[in-house]
C-alpha positions as CSV (number, residue, x, y, z in Angstrom):
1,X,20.6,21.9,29.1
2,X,19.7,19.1,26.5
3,X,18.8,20.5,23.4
4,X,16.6,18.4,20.7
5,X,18.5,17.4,17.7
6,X,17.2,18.8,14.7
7,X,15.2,16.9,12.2
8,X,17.4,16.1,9.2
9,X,14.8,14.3,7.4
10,X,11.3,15.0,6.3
11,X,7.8,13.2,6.7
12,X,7.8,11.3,3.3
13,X,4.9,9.2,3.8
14,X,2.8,12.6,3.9
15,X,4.4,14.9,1.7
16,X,3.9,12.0,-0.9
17,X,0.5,11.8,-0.2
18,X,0.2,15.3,-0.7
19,X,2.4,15.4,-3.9
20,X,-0.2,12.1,-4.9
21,X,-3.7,14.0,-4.4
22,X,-1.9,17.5,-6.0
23,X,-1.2,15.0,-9.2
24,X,-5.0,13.5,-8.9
25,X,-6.3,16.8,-9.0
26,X,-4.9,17.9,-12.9
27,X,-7.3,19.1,-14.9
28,X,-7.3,19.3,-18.8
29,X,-7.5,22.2,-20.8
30,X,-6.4,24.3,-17.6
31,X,-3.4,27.0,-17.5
32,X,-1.8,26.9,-14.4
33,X,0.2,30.0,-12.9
34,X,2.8,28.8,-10.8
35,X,4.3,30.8,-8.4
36,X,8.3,29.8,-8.0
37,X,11.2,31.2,-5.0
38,X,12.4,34.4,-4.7
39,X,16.0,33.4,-4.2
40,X,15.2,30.1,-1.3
41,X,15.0,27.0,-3.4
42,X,12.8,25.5,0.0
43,X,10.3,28.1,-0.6
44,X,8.9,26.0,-3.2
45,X,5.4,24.0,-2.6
46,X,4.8,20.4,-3.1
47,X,1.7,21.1,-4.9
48,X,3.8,23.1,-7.0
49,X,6.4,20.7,-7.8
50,X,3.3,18.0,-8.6
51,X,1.9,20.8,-11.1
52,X,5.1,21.4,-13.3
53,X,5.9,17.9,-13.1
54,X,2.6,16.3,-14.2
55,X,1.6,19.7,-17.1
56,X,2.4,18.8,-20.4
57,X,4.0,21.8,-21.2
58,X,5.6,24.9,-19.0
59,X,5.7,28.4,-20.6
60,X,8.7,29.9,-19.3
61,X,10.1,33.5,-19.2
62,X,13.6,32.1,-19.4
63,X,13.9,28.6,-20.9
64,X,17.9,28.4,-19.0
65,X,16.5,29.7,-15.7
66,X,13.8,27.3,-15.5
67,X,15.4,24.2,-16.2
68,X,18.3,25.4,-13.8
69,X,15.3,25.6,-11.5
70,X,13.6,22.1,-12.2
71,X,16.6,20.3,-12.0
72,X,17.3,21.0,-8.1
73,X,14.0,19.6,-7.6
74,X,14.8,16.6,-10.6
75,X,11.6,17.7,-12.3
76,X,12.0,17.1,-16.3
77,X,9.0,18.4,-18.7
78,X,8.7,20.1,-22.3
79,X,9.4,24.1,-22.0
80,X,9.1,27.1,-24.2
81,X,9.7,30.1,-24.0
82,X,6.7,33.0,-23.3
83,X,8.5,36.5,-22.2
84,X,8.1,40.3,-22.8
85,X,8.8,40.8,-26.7
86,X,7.1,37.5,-27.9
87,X,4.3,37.0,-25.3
88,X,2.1,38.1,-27.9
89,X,2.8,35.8,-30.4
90,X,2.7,32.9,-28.2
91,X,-0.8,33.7,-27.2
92,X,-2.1,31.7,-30.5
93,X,0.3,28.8,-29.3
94,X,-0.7,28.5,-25.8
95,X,-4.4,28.6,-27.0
96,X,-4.2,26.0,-29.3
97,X,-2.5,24.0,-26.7
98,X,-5.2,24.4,-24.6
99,X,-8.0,23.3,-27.3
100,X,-5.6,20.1,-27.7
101,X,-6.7,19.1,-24.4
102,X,-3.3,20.1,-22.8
103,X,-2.0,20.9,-19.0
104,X,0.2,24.4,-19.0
105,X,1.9,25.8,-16.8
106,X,2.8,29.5,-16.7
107,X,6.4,30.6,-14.8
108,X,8.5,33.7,-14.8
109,X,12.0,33.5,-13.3
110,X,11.0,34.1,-10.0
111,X,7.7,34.7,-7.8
112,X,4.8,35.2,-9.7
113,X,4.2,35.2,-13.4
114,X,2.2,38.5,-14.7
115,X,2.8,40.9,-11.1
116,X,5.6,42.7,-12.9
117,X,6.6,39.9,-15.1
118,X,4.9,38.4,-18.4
119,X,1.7,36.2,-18.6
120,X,-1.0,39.2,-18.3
121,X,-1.9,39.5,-21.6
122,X,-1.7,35.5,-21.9
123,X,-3.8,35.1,-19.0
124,X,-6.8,37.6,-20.2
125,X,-6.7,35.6,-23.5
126,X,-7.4,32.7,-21.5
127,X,-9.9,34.0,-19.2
128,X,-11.3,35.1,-22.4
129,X,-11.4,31.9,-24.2
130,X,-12.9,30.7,-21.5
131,X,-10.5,28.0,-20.6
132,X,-10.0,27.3,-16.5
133,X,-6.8,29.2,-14.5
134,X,-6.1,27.6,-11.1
135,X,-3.2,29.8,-9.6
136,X,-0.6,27.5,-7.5
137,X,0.7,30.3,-4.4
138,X,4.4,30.7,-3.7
139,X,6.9,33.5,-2.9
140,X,6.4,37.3,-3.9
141,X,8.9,39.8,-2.8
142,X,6.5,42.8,-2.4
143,X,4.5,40.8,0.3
144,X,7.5,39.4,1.8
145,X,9.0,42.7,1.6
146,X,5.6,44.3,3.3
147,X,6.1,41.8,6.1
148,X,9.6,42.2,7.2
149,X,9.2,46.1,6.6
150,X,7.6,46.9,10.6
151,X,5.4,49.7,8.0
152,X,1.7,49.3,8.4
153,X,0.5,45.8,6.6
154,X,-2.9,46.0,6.7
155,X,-3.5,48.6,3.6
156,X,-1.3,49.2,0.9
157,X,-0.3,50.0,-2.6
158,X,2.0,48.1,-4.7
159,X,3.5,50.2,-7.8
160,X,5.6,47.6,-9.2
161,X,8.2,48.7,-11.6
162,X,8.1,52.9,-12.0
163,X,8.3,54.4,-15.2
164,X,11.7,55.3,-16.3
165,X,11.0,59.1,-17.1
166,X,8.9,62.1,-18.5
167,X,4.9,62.8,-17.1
168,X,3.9,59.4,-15.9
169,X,7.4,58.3,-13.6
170,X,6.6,62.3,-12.6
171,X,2.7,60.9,-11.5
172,X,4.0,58.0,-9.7
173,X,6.5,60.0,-7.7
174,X,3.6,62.0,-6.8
175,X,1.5,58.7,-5.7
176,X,4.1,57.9,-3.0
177,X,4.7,61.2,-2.0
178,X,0.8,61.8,-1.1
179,X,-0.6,57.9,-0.6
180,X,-2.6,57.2,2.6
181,X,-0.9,53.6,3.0
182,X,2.1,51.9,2.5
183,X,3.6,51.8,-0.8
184,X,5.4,49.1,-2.6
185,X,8.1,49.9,-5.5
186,X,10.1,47.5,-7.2
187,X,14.0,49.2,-8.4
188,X,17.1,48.1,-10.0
189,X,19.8,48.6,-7.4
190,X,21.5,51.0,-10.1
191,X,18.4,52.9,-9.5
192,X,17.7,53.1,-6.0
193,X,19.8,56.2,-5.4
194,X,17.8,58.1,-8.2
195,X,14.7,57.5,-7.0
196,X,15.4,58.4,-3.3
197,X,16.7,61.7,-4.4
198,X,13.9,62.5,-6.4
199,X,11.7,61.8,-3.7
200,X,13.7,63.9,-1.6
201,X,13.1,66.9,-3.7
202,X,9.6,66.0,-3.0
203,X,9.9,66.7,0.9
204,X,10.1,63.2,1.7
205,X,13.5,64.2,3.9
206,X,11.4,62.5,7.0
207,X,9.5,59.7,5.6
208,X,10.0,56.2,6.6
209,X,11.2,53.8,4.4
210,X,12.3,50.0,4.2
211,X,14.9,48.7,1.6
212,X,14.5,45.2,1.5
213,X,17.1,43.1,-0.7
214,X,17.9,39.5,-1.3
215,X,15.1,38.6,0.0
216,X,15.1,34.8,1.3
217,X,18.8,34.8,0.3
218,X,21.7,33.7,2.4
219,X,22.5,38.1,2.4
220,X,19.1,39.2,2.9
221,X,18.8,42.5,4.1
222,X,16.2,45.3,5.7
223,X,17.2,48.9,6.0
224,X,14.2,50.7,8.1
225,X,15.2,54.2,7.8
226,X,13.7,57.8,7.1
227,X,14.5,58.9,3.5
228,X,17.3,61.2,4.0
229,X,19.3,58.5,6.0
230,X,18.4,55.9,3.4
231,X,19.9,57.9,1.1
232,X,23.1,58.7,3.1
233,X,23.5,54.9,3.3
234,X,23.2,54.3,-0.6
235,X,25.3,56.9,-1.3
236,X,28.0,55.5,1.2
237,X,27.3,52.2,0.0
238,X,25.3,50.7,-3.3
239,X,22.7,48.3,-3.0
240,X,23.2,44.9,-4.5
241,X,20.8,42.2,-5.7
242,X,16.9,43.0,-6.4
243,X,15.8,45.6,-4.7
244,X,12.3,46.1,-2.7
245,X,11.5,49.9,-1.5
246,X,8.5,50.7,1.0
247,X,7.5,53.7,1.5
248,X,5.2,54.7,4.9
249,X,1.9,56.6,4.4
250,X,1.9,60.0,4.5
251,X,1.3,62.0,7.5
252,X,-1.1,65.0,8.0
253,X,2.1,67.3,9.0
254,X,3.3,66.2,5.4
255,X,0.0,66.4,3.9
256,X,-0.6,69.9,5.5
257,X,3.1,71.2,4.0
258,X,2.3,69.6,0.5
259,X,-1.3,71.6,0.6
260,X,1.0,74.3,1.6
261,X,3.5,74.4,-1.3
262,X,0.8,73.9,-3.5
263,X,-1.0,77.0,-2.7
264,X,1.7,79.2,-2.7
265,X,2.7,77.8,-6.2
266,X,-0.7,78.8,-7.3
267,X,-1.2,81.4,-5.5
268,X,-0.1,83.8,-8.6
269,X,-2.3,82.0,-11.3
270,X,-5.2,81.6,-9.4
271,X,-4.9,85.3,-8.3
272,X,-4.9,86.1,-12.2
273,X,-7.7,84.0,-12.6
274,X,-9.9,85.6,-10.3
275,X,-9.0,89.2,-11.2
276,X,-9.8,88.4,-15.0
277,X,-12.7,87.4,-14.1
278,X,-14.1,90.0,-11.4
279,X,-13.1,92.6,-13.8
280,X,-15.0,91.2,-17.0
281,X,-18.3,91.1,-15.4
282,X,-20.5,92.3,-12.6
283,X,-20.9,89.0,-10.7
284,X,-22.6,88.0,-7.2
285,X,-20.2,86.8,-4.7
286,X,-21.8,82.9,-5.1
287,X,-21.7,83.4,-9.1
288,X,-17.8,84.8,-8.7
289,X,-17.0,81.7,-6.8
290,X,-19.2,79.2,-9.1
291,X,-17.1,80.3,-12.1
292,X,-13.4,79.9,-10.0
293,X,-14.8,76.6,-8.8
294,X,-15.5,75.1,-12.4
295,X,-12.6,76.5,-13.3
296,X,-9.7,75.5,-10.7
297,X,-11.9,72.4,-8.5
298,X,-9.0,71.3,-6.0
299,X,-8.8,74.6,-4.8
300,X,-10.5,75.4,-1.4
301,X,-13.1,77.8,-0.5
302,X,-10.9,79.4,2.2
303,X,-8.3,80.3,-0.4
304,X,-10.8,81.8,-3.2
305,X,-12.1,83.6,-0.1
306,X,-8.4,85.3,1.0
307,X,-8.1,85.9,-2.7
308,X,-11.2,87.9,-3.1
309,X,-10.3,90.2,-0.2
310,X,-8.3,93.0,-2.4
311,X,-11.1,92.8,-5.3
312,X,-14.0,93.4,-2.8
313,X,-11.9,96.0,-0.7
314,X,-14.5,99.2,-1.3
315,X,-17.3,97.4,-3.1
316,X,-20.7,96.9,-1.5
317,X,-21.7,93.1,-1.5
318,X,-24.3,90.9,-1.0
319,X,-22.6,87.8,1.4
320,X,-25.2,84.9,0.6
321,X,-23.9,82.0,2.5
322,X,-26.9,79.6,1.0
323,X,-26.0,80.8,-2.1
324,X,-21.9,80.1,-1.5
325,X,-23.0,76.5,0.0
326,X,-24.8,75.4,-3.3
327,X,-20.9,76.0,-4.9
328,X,-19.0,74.3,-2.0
329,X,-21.5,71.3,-0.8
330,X,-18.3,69.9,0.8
331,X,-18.9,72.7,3.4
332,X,-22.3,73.1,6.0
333,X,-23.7,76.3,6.0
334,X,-22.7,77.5,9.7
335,X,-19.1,76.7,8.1
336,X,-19.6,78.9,5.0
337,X,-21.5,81.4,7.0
338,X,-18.6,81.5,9.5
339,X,-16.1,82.3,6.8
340,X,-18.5,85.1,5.0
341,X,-18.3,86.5,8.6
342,X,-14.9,86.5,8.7
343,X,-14.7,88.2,4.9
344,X,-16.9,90.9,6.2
345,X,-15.2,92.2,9.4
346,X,-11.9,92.1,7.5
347,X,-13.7,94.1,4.7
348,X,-15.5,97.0,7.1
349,X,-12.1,97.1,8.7
C-alpha cells in the first residue's frame, strides 16, 4: 500500500496573498483584539500575524510572554504592558493613542483578551469613545474544551474563573449543580480537587464531567468521568497544566432529589411560618395561601397544601379553588381543584 508523502511545505503564493489583503485592510484609529494559541504555536491565523505585525502598538498582558510569542513567528512591533492592576490607568493611554490616529492591538497571554483575562474595561472605554473594534478569532480553551468534552455543545454556560470563597463561590456552586446545559469552569490544577469535593457535597456523586488539560499541547488530555470517579482520579493523581472542567446539565432525577432536599430543609420554617400566621388571624383558605405565597414564592402549592392539613384538621372551610388559582396562576383550575379535593377527603377522614 503506497502512502502519499506528507506535505512538508506550505502554499506561499496564497497565504501571502492572504497576509497582503489582511495588511490592506488596517484601519486607523481601530483597537484590534487578537486572539493568540492556547499552548499550539500553529494555531495562530495569518490575518492575525498581519494585524500585530502591521499595528503600531500591541497592549500586552505580559510584555516577556508576548515577545517570546512574536518572535517564533519573527514579528517585531512596540509593546506595553495593559494587565489586571494597571488596566485602568492605561485606559487614558490607549485612548489617546487611538485619537493620534494609531493601530492597537489588544493580547493576553493566551486565547482571548477580556474572556477571563484583561481588556474588558479597555474595550467598553473604547466602544464608548466611539472608536472602531474589529476582533481577529483564534483559540479559546472553553470552546475547545466544549468540543472535545462528548457533553452536549449546542447550549451552554461558561463561568469562567469561580470565586475563591464566602456567598458568591457558594452561588456559583449552586449554578452548576442546578444548570439546564453544560457548564464551563476554568480552575487552577491546585484547585481542581477542591472544587470537585465541594460539588460532591452538593449531590453531584453521578454527574458527568470532562477535565480537559493542555489543551493543544504535546500532553493534552480529556478525562470524561462522573464526579465521584473524577475525583478518585485527582486524588490518586494531580492535574498538571491549565485546567478546563465541564460539567453535564442536570437531570430531572437530580433536579427532583435537589427539590427534595430543599423541602425537607424547609420544611420546619415554613411549617412555623404558616402556623404563625393561621393562628394570628381568621383567614380564608385562598387569603392563608396569598400571605405564604408573598411570603416564601419558590415554594409550591402542593407543599403549603400538606402543610395546612394539621391546622385545618377540625375546622370547617370554605375550599375555593378560583379563589386558590388567582394565588397560584402557574396552576389551571381542574389542577388546583384536584388538589382542594384531595385536602378535603383527607380532612373528613
Amino acid at each position: 500500500m503506497n502512502l502519499e508523502e506528507p506535505k512538508l511545505s506550505l502554499p506561499i503564493t496564497a497565504l501571502n496573498d492572504i497576509y497582503a489583503e489582511s495588511v490592506a485592510t488596517l484601519k486607523n484609529r481601530t483597537l484590534y483584539l487578537v486572539a493568540v494559541p492556547i499552548g499550539n504555536l500553529a494555531d495562530i491565523s495569518v490575518r492575525a500575524l498581519a494585524v500585530l505585525q502591521n499595528v503600531d502598538y500591541i497592549a500586552c498582558e505580559d510584555t516577556r510572554t508576548t515577545a517570546l510569542l512574536l518572535s517564533h513567528y519573527q514579528v517585531n512591533n512596540s509593546l506595553f504592558s495593559l494587565y489586571a492592576h494597571n488596566e485602568k490607568e492605561r485606559i487614558a493611554y490607549l485612548l489617546d493613542l487611538l485619537k493620534e490616529d494609531k493601530k492597537v492591538a489588544l493580547v493576553s497571554d493566551a486565547g482571548y483578551p477580556s474572556v477571563s483575562d484583561p481588556g474588558a474595561l479597555v474595550v467598553k472605554a473604547v466602544a464608548e469613545q466611539g472608536y472602531a473594534i474589529e476582533v481577529v478569532p483564534g483559540a479559546n480553551a472553553a470552546l475547545v474544551g466544549l468540543t472535545g468534552s462528548a457533553l452536549d455543545p449546542t447550549k451552554f454556560t461558561f463561568l469562567g474563573f469561580l470565586p475563591r470563597k464566602g456567598k458568591e463561590r457558594q452561588h456559583y456552586l449552586n449554578l452548576i449543580a442546578t444548570s439546564e446545559v453544560t457548564t464551563i469552569v476554568y480552575e487552577s490544577p491546585l484547585r481542581v480537587e477542591a472544587l470537585l469535593e465541594e460539588l460532591m457535597e452538593l449531590g453531584l456523586a453521578k454527574r458527568q464531567v470532562c477535565l480537559a488539560r493542555e489543551l493543544s499541547k504535546r500532553y493534552e488530555t480529556y478525562l470524561r468521568l462522573p464526579l465521584a470517579n473524577l475525583l478518585a482520579n485527582v486524588q490518586t493523581k494531580a492535574p498538571k497544566g491549565e485546567c478546563v472542567l465541564l460539567f453535564a446539565a442536570t437531570t430531572n432525577l437530580e433536579q427532583s432529589k435537589q427539590k427534595e432536599t430543599e423541602n425537607s430543609l424547609n420544611l420546619a420554617s415554613l411549617e412555623a411560618k404558616l402556623a404563625t400566621l393561621w393562628q394570628a388571624k381568621e383567614l380564608s383558605l385562598a387569603e392563608c395561601l396569598s400571605r405564604l405565597q408573598t411570603l416564601e414564592p419558590a415554594v409550591s402549592l402542593e407543599v403549603w397544601l400538606s402543610l395546612l392539613i394539621n391546622h385545618l384538621s377540625g375546622v370547617k372551610t370554605k375550599l375555593n379553588a378560583q379563589k386558590v388559582a388567582a394565588v397560584f396562576p402557574n396552576y389551571s383550575k381542574h389542577d388546583i381543584y384536584q388538589l382542594l379535593l384531595t385536602l378535603q377527603s383527607v380532612l373528613e377522614e
